[in-house]
Backbone as a ProteinNet text record, in pm:
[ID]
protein_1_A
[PRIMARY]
XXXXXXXXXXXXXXXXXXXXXXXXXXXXXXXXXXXXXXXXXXXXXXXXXXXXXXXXXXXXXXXXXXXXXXX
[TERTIARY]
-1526.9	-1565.9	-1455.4	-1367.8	-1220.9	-1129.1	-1156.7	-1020	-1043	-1154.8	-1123.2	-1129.5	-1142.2	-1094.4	-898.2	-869.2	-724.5	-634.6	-765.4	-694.6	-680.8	-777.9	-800.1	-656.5	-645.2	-527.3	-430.6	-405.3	-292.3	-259.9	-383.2	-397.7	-357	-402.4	-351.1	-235.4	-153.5	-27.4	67	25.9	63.4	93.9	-15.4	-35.8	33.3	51.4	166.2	277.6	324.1	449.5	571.3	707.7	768.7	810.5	847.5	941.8	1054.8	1045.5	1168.8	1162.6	1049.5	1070.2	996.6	1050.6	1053.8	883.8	793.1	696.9	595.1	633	604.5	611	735.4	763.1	669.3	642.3	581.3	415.3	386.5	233.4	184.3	290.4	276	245.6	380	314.6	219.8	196.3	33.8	-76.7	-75.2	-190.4	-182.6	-72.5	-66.6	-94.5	-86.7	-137.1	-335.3	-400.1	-529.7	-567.7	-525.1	-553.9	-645.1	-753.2	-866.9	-935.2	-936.8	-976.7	-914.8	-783.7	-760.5	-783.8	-849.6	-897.7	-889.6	-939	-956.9	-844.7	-704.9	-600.8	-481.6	-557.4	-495.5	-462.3	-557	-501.4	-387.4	-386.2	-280.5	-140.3	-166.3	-66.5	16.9	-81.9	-65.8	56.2	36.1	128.5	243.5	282.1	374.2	522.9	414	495.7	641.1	682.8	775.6	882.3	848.1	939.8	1085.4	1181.8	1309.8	1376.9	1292.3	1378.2	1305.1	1369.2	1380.9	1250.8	1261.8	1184.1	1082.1	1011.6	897.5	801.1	926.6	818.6	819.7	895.5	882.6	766.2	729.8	596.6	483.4	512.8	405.2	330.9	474.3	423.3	351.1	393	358.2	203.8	170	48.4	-56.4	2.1	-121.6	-143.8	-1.3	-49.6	-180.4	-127.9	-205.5	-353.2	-403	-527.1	-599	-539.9	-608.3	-604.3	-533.4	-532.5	-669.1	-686.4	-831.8	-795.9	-886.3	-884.7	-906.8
968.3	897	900.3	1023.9	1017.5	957.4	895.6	811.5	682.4	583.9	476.1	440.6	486.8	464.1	455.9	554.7	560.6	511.9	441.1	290.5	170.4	153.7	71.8	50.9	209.6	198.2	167.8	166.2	162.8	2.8	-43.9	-208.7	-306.8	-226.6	-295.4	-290	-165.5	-125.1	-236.2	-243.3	-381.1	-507.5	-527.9	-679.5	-702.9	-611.8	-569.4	-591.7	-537.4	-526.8	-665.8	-659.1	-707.6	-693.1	-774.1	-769.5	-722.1	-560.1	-502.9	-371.4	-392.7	-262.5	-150.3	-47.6	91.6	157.2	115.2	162.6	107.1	-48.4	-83	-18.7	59	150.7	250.8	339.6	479.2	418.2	296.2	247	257.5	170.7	169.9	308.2	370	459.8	561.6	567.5	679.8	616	500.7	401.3	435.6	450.7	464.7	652.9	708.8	865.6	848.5	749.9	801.9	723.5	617.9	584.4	518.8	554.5	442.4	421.7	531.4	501.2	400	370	289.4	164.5	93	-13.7	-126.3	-98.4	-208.2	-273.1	-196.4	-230.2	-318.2	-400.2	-444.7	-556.7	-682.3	-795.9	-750.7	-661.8	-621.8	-592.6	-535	-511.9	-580.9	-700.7	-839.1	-945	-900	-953	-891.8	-803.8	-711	-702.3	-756.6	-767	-825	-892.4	-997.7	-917.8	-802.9	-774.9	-782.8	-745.2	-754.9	-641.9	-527	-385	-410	-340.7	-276.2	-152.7	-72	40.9	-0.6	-73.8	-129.5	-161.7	-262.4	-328.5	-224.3	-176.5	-35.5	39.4	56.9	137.5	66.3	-85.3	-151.7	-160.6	-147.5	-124.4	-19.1	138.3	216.8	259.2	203.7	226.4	171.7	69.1	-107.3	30.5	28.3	148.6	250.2	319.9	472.2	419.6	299.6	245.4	206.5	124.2	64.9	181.6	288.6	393.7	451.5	520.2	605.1	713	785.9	980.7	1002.8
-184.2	-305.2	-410.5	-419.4	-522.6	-466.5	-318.7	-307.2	-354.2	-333.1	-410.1	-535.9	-599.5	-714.1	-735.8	-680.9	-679.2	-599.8	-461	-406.9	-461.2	-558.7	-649.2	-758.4	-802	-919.2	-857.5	-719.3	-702.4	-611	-600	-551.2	-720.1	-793	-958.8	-979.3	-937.2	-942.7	-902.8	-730.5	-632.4	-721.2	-730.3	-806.1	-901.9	-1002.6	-1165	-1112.5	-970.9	-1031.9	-953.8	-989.9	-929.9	-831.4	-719	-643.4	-620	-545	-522.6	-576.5	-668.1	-776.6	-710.2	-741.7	-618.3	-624.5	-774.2	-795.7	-684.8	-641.8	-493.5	-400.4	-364.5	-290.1	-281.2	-378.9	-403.9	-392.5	-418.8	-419.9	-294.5	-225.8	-89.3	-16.3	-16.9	24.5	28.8	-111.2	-97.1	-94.9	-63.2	-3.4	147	178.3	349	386.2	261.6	285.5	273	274.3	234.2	351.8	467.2	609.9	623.9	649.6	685	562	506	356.4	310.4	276.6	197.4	219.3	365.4	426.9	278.7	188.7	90.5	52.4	55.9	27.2	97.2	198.1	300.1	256.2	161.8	109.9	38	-31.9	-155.4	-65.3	60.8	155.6	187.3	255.3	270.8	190	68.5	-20.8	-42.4	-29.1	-75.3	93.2	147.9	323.8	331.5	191.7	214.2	101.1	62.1	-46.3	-7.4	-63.7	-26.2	4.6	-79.9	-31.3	146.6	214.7	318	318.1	245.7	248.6	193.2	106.6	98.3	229.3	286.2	403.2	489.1	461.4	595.3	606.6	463.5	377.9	365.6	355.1	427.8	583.4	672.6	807.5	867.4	792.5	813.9	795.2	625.2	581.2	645.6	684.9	753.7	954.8	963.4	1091.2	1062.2	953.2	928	908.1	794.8	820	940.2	1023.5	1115.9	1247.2	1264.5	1340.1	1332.4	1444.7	1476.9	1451.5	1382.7	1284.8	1458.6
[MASK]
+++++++++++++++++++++++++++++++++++++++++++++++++++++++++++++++++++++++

C-alpha cells in the first residue's frame, strides 16, 4: 500500500520532465526497484522509451523486465 503512492510520484516525475534529463534516469530506475508493483507505471514507461540518453532507455528496459517478471 506505501508503494503506490510513490509510483505515482514518480509517474508525475516522468511526465515533468525533459528529455534526457538524468532525473528520468533516477525515476526510472526506482520504478524498476518496486517490480510488479509498479505495474501502473508502464504507460509512463512507454513514453520515456525514446529518450536520448542511452542509460535511460536502458532503465527503461530493465524496469519494464523487473515488472512483467514472476516474484
Amino acid at each position: 500500500d506505501e508503494i503506490k503512492p510513490m509510483v505515482a510520484a514518480l509517474n508525475r516525475a516522468l511526465a515533468a520532465t525533459m528529455p534526457g534529463s538524468a532525473l528520468r534516469l533516477y525515476a526510472t530506475q526506482a520504478i524498476g526497484s518496486y517490480g510488479q508493483d509498479a505495474a501502473e507505471a508502464i504507460p509512463f514507461l512507454e513514453k520515456v522509451h525514446t529518450d536520448p540518453w542511452w542509460e535511460t532507455r536502458k532503465a527503461v528496459a530493465t524496469a519494464l523486465g523487473r515488472i512483467g517478471a514472476p516474484v
